[in-house]
N, C-alpha and C positions, 0 to 999 in steps of 0.2 A: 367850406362844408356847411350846408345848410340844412336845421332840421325844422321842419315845419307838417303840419296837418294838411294832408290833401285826399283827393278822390282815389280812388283803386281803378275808376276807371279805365285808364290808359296803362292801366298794369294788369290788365287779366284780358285773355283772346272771349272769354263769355262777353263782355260789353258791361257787366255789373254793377249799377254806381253804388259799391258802399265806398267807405271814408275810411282814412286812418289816420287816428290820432297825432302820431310822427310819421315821417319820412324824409329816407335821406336816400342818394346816389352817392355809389360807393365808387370810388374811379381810382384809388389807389388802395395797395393794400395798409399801409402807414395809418391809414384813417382807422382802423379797427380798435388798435388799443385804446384811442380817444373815445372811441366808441363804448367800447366796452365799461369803461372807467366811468362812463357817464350813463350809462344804459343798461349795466346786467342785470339790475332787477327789475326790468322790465320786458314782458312778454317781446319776443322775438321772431318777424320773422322774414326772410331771405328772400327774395324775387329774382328772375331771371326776367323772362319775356312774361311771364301770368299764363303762358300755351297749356296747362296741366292742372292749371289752379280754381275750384269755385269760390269764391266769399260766401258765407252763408250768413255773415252776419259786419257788424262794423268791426274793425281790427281797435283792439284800446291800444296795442302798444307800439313798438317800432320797426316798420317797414325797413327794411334795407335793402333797393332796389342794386343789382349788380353789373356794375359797369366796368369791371377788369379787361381790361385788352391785351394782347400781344402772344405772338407765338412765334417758337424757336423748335426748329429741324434740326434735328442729329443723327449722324448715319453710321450703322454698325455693317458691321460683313453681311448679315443676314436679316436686317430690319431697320427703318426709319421708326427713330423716337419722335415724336411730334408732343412738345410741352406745351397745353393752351391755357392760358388766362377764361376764369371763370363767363366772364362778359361775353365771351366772343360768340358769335350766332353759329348753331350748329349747320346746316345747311351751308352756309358758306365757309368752316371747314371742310365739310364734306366735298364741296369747288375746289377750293383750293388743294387737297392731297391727291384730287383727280388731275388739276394743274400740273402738278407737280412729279405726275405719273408714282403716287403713292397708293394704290388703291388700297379696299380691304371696306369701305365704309360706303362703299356704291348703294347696298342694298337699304343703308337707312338715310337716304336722300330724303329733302323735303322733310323730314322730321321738326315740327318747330320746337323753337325755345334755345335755350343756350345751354353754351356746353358744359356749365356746374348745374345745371339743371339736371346733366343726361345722366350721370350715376347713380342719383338719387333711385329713380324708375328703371333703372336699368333697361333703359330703352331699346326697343326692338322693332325689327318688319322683315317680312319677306326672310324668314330663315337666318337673322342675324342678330345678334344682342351686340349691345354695348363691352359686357364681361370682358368677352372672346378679345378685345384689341387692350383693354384699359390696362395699363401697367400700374400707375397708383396715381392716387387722390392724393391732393395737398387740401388741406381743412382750419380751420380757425373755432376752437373750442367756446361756445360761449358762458360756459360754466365755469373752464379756469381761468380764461387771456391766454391761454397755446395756442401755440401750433401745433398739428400730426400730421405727417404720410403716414396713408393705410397704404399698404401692399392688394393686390387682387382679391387673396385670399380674407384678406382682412376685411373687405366690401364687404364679405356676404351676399353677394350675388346670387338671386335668385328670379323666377317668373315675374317682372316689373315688381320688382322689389330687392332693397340693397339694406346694409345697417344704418342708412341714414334715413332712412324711414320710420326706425327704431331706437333702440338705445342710441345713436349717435345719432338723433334729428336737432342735434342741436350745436353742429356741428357745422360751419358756414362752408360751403366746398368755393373754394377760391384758387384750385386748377387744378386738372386732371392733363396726364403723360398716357398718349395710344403709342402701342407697340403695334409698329402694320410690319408685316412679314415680308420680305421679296419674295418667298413663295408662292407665289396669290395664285387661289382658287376661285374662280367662279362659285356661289351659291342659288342654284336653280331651282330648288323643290318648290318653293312655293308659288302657287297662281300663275298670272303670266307670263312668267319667270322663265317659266320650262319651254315654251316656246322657241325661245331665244338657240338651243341648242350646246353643247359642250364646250364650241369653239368661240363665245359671247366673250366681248372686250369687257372690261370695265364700264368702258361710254355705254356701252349699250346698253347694259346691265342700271345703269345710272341715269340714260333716257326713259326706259320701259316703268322706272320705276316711280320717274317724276310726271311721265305720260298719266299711270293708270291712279295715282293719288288725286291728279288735278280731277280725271272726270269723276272720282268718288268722292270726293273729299270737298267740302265748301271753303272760300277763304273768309275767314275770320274776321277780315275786312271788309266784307260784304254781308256777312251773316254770323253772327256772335258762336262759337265754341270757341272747346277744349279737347279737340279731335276725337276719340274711341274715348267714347264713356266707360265702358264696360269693361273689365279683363275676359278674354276667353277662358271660358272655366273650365278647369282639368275635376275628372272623373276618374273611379276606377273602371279599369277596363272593360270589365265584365258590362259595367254600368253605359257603359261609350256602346259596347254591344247589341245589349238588349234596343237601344236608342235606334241602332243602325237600321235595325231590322223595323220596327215600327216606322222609320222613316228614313228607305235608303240614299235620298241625295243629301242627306246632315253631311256637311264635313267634319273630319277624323283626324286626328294628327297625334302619332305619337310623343310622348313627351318622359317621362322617366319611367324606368319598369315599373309595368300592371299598372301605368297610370297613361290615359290619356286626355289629350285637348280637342276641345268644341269650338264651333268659329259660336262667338256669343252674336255677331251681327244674323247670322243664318238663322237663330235660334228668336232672335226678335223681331226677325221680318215673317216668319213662319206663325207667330202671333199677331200679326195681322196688326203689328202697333206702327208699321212705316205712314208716318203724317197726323199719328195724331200728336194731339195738344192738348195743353196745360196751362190757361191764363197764353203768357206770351211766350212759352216755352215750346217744343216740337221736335217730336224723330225725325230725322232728315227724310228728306222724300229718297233720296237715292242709294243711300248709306244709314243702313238702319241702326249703327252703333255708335252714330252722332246722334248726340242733344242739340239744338239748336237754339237761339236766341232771336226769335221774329220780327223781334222788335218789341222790348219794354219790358221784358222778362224780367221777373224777381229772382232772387234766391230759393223764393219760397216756391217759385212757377218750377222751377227746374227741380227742385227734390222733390216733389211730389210726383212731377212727372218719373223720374229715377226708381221712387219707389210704386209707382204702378208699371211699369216695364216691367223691374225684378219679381211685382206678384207675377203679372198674366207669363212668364219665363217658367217660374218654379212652377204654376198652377198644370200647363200646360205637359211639361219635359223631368218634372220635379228635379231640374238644375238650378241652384241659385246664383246669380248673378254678383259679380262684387264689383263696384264702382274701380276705374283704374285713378280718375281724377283724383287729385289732393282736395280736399275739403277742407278750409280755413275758416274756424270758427271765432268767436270774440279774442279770444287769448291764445289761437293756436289749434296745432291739427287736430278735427273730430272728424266724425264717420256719420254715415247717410243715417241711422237708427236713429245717435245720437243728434244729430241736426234737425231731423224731423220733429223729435220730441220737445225741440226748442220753438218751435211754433206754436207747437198747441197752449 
């Protein structure tokens, strides 16, 4: 187990070269307590793939890149338990429980990052959360040296956002258990989804949706993000209303009474921000709820850019915008206001 100083580079899908001061790959869970005994007073913080992550600044304390592997099937009368180790690449469980004829996770295909990443954000697409399958989270406290299982309930699950975002961000998820149903329903409401028809397989449902991500969606590997900047922002309803009627093709979606959701991409290509730029930063030409990295992009290129999107958004619609990315600042999670003001 090696801790040494390196780039973030290859640890965040932006392409950002800041540094941090340790880093280590975590490839068992035994390595923690070592960890811990040597490291809790120092700022902490947990990586997956970096697909969710900006740096806004250099990291001072210790990286812990997660490399947990392994997953174990268990089958009840009426559902598959699927236990994964934190490391494993979300997308290719998503393969493998279609392999397997498990479905339930078709519709968050192509999703990147890994699977202790995905509770954090309680990741979603196409009509499907995370919540909906997750039975519970295994964690690693970095404040006492425990361990916890959270139960569902205990996540806190909400609109890209879980209690590890919050009070328990400090909390290392090192495996999450889906509960997939042998009841399986199709989920078709959203986009091209509906197409497909009542009588749609899982494969299909699972092609359509890795089909329409590729041609929206840049790979990271060719062009620096951190996929939808943006959350879609819920409104009250009234407010979603008045909206419609000023401008009838906004998409609408309900989300909990008297409250609805905006597509925030419809809302930033409607401001006329698709392609511009910021130093080396830029809204996708094609997907106006990617940031993009053009090549040379700062920290400093992309929040500035972020926060002129969120002006001409509110100026326009007076919706404000909320970053969905994680924003990692010198010692830990900050927010777009605050990172800003760390420039000036």
């Amino acid at each position: 187990m090696q801790v040494t100083s390196a780039s973030l580079a290859p640890y965040n899908t932006f392409g950002l070269k800041h540094t941090a001061e340790q880093l280590v790959e975590l490839t068992a869970r035994e390595q923690l307590q070592r960890l811990w005994q040597a490291y809790r007073q120092t700022p902490l913080l947990l990586v997956g793939e970096g697909s969710n992550l900006l740096f806004t600044a250099p990291f001072t304390g210790l990286v812990l890149v997660n490399r947990l592997k392994g997953i174990k099937v268990t089958e009840t009368e009426d559902a598959w338990l699927v236990a994964v180790e934190g490391g494993e690449n979300w997308h290719q469980l998503v393969c493998l429980c279609l392999e397997q004829n498990m479905p339930g996770l078709e519709n968050l295909a192509l999703i990147p990052g890994t699977v202790g990443a995905s509770p954090v954000q309680n990741i979603g697409a196409y009509g499907v959360e995370l919540a909906q399958f997750c039975q519970k989270v295994e964690s690693f406290d970095w404040q006492s040296g425990e361990y916890k299982t959270w139960s569902n309930e205990e996540c806190g699950f909400g609109y890209r956002d879980s209690v590890f975002k919050h009070e328990a961000r400090l909390h290392l998820i090192i495996g999450v258990t889906f509960r997939l149903p042998k009841a399986w329903q199709p989920v078709l409401g959203y986009g091209p989804l509906a197409e497909l028809g009542e009588a749609a397989t899982p494969a299909q449902i699972f092609e359509k949706v890795c089909a329409t991500r590729q041609a929206k969606l840049p790979d990271p590997a060719v062009l620096g993000n951190a996929g939808s900047f943006f959350k879609n922002p819920k409104v009250v309803t009234a407010q979603a209303e008045a909206l419609k009627l000023a401008w009838p093709k906004l998409p609408v979606f309900a989300a909990e009474p008297g409250v609805s959701k905006l597509a925030a991409g419809w809302l930033i290509e409607q401001a006329g921000l698709k392609g511009v730029q910021v130093g080396g930063a830029g809204v996708h030409t094609q997907q106006a709820l990617v940031l993009v990295n053009l090549g040379g992009a700062t920290a400093a290129d992309v929040l500035r850019l972020a926060a002129l999107v969120r002006e001409r958004v509110e100026q326009m619609f007076g919706v404000r915008l909320e970053p969905e990315v994680r924003m990692i600042g010198a010692d830990g999670e900050t927010y777009l206001d605050e990172a800003l003001a760390c420039l000036n």
